[in-house]
Each structure stands twice: as C-alpha cells, then as structure tokens.
C-alpha positions as CSV (number, residue, x, y, z in Angstrom):
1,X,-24.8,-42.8,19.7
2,X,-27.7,-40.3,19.2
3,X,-28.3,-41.0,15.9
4,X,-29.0,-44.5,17.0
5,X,-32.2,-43.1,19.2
6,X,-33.7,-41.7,15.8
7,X,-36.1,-43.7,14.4
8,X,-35.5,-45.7,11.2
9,X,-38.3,-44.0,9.5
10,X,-37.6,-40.8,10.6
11,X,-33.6,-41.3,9.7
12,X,-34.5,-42.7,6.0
13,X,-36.9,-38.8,5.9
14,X,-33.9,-37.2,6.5
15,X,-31.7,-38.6,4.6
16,X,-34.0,-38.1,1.6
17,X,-34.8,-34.7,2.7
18,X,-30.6,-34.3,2.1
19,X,-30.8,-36.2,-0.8
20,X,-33.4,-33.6,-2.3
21,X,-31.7,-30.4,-1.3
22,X,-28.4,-31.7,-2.4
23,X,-30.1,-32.4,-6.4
24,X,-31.8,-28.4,-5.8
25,X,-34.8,-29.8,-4.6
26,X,-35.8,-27.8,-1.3
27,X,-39.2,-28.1,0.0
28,X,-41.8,-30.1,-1.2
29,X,-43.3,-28.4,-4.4
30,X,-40.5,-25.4,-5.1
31,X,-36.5,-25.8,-6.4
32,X,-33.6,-24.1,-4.5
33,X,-33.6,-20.2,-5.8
34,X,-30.1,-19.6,-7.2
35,X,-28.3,-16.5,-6.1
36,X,-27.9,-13.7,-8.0
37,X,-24.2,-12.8,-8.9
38,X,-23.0,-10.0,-6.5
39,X,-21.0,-8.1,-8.2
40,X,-19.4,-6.1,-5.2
41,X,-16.3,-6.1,-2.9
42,X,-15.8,-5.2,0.3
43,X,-14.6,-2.0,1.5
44,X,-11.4,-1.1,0.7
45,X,-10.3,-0.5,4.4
46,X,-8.6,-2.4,7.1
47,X,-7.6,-1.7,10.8
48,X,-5.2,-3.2,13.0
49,X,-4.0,-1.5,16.6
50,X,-0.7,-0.4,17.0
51,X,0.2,0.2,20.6
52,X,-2.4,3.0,22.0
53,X,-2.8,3.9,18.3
54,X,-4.9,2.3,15.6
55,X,-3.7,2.2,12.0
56,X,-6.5,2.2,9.2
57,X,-5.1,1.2,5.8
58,X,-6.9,2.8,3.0
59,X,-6.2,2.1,-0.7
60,X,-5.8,5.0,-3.6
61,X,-6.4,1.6,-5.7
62,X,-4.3,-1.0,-8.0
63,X,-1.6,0.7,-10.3
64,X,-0.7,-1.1,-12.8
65,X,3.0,-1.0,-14.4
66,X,2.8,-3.1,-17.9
67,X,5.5,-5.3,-18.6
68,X,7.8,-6.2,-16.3
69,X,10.7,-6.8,-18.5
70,X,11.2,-3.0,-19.4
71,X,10.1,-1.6,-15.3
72,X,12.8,-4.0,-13.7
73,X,15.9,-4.1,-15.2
74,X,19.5,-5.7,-14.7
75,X,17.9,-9.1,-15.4
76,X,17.1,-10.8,-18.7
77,X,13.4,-10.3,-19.2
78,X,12.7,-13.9,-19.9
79,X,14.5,-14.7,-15.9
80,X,12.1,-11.9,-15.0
81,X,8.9,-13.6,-16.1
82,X,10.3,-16.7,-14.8
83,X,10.6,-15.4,-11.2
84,X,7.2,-14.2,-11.2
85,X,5.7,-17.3,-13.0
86,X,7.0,-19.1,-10.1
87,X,5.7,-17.3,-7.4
88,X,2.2,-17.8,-9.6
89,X,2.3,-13.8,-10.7
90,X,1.0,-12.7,-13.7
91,X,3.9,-12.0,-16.0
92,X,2.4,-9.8,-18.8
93,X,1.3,-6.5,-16.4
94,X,2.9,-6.2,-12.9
95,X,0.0,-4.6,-10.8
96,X,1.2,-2.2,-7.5
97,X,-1.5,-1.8,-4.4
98,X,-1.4,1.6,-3.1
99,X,-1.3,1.2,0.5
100,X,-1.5,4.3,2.6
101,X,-2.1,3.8,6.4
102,X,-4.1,6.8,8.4
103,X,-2.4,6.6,12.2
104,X,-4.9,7.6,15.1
105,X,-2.8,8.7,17.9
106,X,-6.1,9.5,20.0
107,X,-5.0,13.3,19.4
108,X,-4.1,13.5,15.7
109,X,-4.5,11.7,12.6
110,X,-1.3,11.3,10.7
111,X,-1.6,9.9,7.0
112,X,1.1,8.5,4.9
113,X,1.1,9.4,1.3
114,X,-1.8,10.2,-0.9
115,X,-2.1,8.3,-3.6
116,X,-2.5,9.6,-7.8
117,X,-5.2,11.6,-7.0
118,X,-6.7,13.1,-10.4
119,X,-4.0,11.8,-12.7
120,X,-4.7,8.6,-14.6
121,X,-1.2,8.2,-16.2
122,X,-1.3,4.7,-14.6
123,X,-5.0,4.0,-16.0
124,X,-8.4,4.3,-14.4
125,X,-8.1,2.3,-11.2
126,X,-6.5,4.3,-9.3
127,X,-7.2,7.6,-7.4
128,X,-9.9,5.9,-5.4
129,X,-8.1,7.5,-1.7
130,X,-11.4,9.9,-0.8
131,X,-13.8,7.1,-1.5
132,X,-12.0,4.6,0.5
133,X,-11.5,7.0,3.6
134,X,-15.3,7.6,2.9
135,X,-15.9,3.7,3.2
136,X,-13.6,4.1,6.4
137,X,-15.6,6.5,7.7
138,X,-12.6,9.1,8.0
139,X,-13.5,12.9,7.0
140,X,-10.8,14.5,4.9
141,X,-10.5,17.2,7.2
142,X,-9.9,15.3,10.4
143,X,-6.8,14.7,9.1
144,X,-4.2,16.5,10.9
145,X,-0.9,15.8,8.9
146,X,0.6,14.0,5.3
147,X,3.7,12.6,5.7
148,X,5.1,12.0,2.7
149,X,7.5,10.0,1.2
150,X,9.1,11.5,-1.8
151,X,6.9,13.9,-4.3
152,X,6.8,11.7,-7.3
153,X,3.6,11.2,-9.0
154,X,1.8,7.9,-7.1
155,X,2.5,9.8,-3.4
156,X,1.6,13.4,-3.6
157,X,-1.1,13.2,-6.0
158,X,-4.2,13.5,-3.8
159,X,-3.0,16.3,-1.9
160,X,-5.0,18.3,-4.3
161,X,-7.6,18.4,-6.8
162,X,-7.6,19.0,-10.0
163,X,-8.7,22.5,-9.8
164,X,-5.3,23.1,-7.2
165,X,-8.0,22.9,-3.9
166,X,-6.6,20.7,-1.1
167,X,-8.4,17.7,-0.3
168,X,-7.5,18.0,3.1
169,X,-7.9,21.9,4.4
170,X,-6.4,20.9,7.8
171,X,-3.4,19.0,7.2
172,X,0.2,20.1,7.8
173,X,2.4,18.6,4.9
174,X,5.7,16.9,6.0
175,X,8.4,16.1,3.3
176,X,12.0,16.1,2.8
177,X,12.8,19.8,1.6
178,X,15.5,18.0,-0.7
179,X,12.6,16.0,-2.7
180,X,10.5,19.5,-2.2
181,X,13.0,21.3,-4.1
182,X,14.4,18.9,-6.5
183,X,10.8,17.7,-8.4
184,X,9.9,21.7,-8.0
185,X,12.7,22.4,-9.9
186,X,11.8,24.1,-13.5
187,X,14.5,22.2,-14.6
188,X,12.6,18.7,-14.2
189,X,10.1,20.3,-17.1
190,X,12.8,19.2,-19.8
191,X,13.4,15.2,-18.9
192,X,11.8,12.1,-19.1
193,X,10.6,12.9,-15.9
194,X,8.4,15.6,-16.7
195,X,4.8,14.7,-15.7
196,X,6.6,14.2,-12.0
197,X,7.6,17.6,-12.0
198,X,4.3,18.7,-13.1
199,X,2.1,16.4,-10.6
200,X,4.4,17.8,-8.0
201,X,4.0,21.2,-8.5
202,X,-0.2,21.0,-8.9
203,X,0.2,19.3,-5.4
204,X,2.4,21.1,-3.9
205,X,2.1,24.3,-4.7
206,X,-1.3,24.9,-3.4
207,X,-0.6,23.7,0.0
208,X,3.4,25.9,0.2
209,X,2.2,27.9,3.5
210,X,1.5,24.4,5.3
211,X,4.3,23.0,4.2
212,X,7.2,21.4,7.1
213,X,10.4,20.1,6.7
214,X,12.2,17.3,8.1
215,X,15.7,15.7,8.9
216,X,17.2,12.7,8.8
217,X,17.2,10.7,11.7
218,X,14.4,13.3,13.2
219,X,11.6,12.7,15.3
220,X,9.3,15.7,13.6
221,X,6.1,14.8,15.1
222,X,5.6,12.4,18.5
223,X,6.1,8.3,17.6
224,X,6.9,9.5,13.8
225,X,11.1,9.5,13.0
226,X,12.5,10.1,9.9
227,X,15.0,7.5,8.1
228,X,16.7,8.7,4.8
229,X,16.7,6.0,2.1
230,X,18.0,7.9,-1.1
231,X,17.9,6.8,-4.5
232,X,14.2,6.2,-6.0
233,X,14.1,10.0,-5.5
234,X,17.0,12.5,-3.9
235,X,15.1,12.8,-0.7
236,X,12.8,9.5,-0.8
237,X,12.3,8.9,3.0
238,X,11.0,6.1,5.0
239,X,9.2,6.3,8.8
240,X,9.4,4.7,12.0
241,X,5.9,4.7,13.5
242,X,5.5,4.1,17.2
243,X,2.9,4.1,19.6
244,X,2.6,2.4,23.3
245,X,6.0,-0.1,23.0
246,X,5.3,-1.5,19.3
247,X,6.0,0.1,16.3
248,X,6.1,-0.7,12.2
249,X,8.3,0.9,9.2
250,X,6.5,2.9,6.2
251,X,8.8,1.4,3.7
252,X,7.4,4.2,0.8
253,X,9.0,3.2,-2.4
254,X,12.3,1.3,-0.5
255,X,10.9,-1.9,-2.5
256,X,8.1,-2.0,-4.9
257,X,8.1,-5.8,-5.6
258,X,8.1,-8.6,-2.8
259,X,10.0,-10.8,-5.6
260,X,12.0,-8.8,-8.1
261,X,13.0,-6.3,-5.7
262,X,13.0,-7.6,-2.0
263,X,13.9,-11.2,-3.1
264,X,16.5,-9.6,-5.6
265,X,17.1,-6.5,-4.3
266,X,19.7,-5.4,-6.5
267,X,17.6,-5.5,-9.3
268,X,17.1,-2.0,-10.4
269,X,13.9,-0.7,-11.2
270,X,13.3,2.4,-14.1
271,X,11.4,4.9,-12.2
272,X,14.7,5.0,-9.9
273,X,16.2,9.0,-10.0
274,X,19.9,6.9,-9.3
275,X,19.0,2.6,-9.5
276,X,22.9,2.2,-8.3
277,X,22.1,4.6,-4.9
278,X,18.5,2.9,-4.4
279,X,19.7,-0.5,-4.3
280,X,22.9,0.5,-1.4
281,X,19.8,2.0,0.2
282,X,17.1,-1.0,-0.2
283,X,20.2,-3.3,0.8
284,X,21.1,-1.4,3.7
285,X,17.9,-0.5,4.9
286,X,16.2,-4.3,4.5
287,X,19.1,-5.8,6.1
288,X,18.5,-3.2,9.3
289,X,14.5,-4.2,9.1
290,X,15.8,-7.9,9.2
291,X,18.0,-8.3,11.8
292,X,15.9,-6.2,13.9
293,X,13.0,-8.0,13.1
294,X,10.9,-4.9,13.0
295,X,7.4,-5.0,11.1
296,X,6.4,-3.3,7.9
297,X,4.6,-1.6,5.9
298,X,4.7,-1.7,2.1
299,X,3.2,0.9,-0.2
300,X,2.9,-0.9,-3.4
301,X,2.9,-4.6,-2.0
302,X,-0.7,-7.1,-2.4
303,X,-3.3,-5.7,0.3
304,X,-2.9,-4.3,3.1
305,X,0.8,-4.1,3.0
306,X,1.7,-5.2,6.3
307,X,4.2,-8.1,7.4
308,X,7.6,-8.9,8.2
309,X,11.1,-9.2,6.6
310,X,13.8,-11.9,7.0
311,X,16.9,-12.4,5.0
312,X,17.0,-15.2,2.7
313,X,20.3,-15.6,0.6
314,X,21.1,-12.9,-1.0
315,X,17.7,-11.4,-1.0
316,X,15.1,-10.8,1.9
317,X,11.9,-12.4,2.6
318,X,8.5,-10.7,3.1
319,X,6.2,-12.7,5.1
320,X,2.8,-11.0,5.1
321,X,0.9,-10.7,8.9
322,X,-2.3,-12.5,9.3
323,X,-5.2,-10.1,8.7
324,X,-6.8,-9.1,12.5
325,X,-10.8,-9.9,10.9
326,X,-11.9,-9.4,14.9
327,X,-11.6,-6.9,17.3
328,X,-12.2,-6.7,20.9
C-alpha cells in the first residue's frame, strides 16, 4: 500500500537509482569501490557457558594426517575414500582440529590438553595454542591446572618450550601415572614410537615436581572425574566436566574421526598403542555417552568440537551443537 503513495516520478528515480547501483554505478559521477580481499579469519576462540562455569575452546591449529588409507585401517582403502567422499571429505589428506577447552570455574582455570607445541612433525599449522589463548585474552599463567589425556605427542606438547621452560609456571599437571610412566619409559627410545617418548619427556620432565596423579573413576579436582578408556595409549583417559547441573565429556583421543571412527567405530586407527583394546573402549564408552545422552567434546573433530552422540546401526552419530554467536 505505501508504495502506492510514492509518486510515479519519484518511484521510476528509484528504481533507476537501483538499476545503477546494481550495474556498479553508485552516485552520480563515481563507480562502486570494490573491496579489497581480506585475507584474515577470525579469532580462533569460542565460548559457551556450562552451568556456573564458562568453557573457552582455544585451538593449537589443524593437524593434518596424509592419507587416510594407511592412518585407518581394517577397511579397504578404496571403502575408506568412499566413506569420506560421501560425507563431502577430502579424501587425499584427513585434517584433525585440535580442540582444547579452558574451564573457568570462577576460582580456577582448568585446561585440557596442550596441543604440539614446538614440534612440527605434523607440519607447520599447528602449535598455534599461546596465540590463540592470546586472541582469547587468557594469560598463560592464570591457568591453574592441565588435565591431560594421555602423553603422546598432539596432547602434552605445549606444556613446554622448546628450551624445557613451562609455558604455564602456575599449573598443576594432572595425568594418568600409567601413561606418565609408560611414554617415560627409556624403553619407548627403540620403537616406532620414538618421537612420543621423546616429546613426552621434553614436556614432562620439566614440569615432574608439579606433576598429580589420578584414578579411575576419581573426582581429582571439584566438577572434574576421571573415566579410563585404554587402548590409544595404556593410560589414555577421558573427563567428566561439571558445573551448576550440566556437564559435557572431554572425549581426548576416544574417536579421532566423526566417520571412520564414530560411524565405524571398530575401525582401527595406526597411532593406537593396542587398536583391538581402543575399539572395546570407543564401543563401550560411545555407547554409555549415547544412551545417556550426555554432550561432548571432541579433540580432533571440525571446530569447536562440541555436540552430541546417538547410536546409529552399528556405529554412533555425532551431531555437532549450534554455535552460541550471542551472549547475554
């Protein structure tokens, strides 16, 4: 109805005026600028509240495995690029997030593994943990405890520098003492798994006087339990996180694929210590997460990691929560 009140005139300016701006005309006499390429991201942070808590996921950045036929195994490779052609996955280089979340109880900051820190074994993009905490506007040592894990490589790396100084002089370090001793081992200097045993012992070594162990089933710090899920490493662990009635599940290294490993989880996967003991654990544990319908938290899934799991044949699902963009 208003546009009936404009004059005819007055309409046929405006639509002209549209007309022009539409071709990159824009005011009588200059052309529509175009805008320069930006050549940025955003911050590689997000938050989300958790009860009386806030959770801020910070990224060490994307890892990137190579070929997926010789990382996930068990499967011919050719049914491997199929599954992740179909889900519209790149098939020539599997690429892991590194998703650690920093929990703000109100009177601690608890963070959840730390990355590759100085090691590139995995290429250049990752180790990017400090700057994104910068972006986050989190100082290193504000942070009152790591919980990690397991020790391999991707998850105790940026404890430490390369010159053995801790990144984060306040911290307590909380790991399973059988992961502890097991990649500290000399013994682990003479397999495959050498540059593990190496990592862990630049990163853990340093930091031995701060240093706490935890059980099985054990609450070790308030709203934090312990849930043992052996197999990708002897004492890999997993954590119930809890704050004001709601709660989520640091998955660590349980599943490192929402396809070839949650959707197939008894696909085994090569950086597994025992692949026949990590998949009765990612079985076991997914199909507790399931029925109970409790969120998650994946390490190595697409940004920021968090979602939900629900059994689908002989597989699980992973449904991804919608990102929280305001606050407030």
């Amino acid at each position: 109805m208003s546009n009936l009140l404009i004059p005819f005139t007055s309409r046929r300016g405006f639509l002209t005026g549209a007309a022009a701006l539409a071709a990159g005309a824009a005011w009588p006499g200059g052309a529509v600028a175009k805008a320069p390429l930006a050549n940025s991201q955003v911050p590689y942070y997000y938050r989300f509240a958790l009860g009386q808590a806030e959770v801020t996921v910070v990224s060490d950045g994307p890892l990137p495995l190579g070929d997926p036929g010789s990382s996930f195994l068990g499967l011919p490779k050719e049914q491997v690029y199929g599954l992740l052609e179909a889900n519209f996955l790149a098939k020539d280089n599997v690429v892991l997030e590194q998703n650690i979340p920093i929990v703000n109880f109100g009177d601690r900051l608890v963070m959840f593994d730390t990355g590759m820190g100085f090691s590139k074994a995995f290429g250049p993009t990752t180790g990017r943990l400090l700057k994104s905490m910068q972006e986050a506007g989190i100082d290193p040592a504000s942070i009152d405890a790591i919980v990690c894990s397991h020790a391999h490589i991707d998850h105790t790396g940026g404890i430490c520098s390369a010159e053995g100084k801790p990144n984060f002089p306040n911290a307590q370090i909380y790991i399973s003492q059988v992961d502890h001793d097991f990649w500290l081992d000399d013994a682990r200097l003479g397999t495959p798994f050498k540059a593990f045993g190496e990592h862990a012992r630049a990163n853990l070594r340093p930091v031995r006087d701060r240093v706490v162990f935890f059980k099985d089933g054990q609450e070790f710090l308030p709203g934090i339990t312990a849930i043992s899920a052996p197999g990708h490493s002897p004492g890999h662990t997993i954590f119930n996180v809890s704050s004001g009635g709601k709660s989520f599940v640091f998955l660590g290294d349980l599943t490192h694929h929402p396809i070839l490993l949650t959707e197939n989880p008894r696909v085994e996967f090569a950086y597994d210590w025992d692949p026949k003991m990590s998949v009765q654990s990612r079985v076991k544990l997914l199909t507790m997460l399931a029925e109970q319908k409790t969120p998650v938290m994946s390490y190595h899934f697409a940004w920021p990691g968090f979602g939900n799991l629900a059994k689908a044949g002989d597989g699980f699902r992973y449904y991804p929560a919608a990102m929280q963009m305001l606050r407030g």
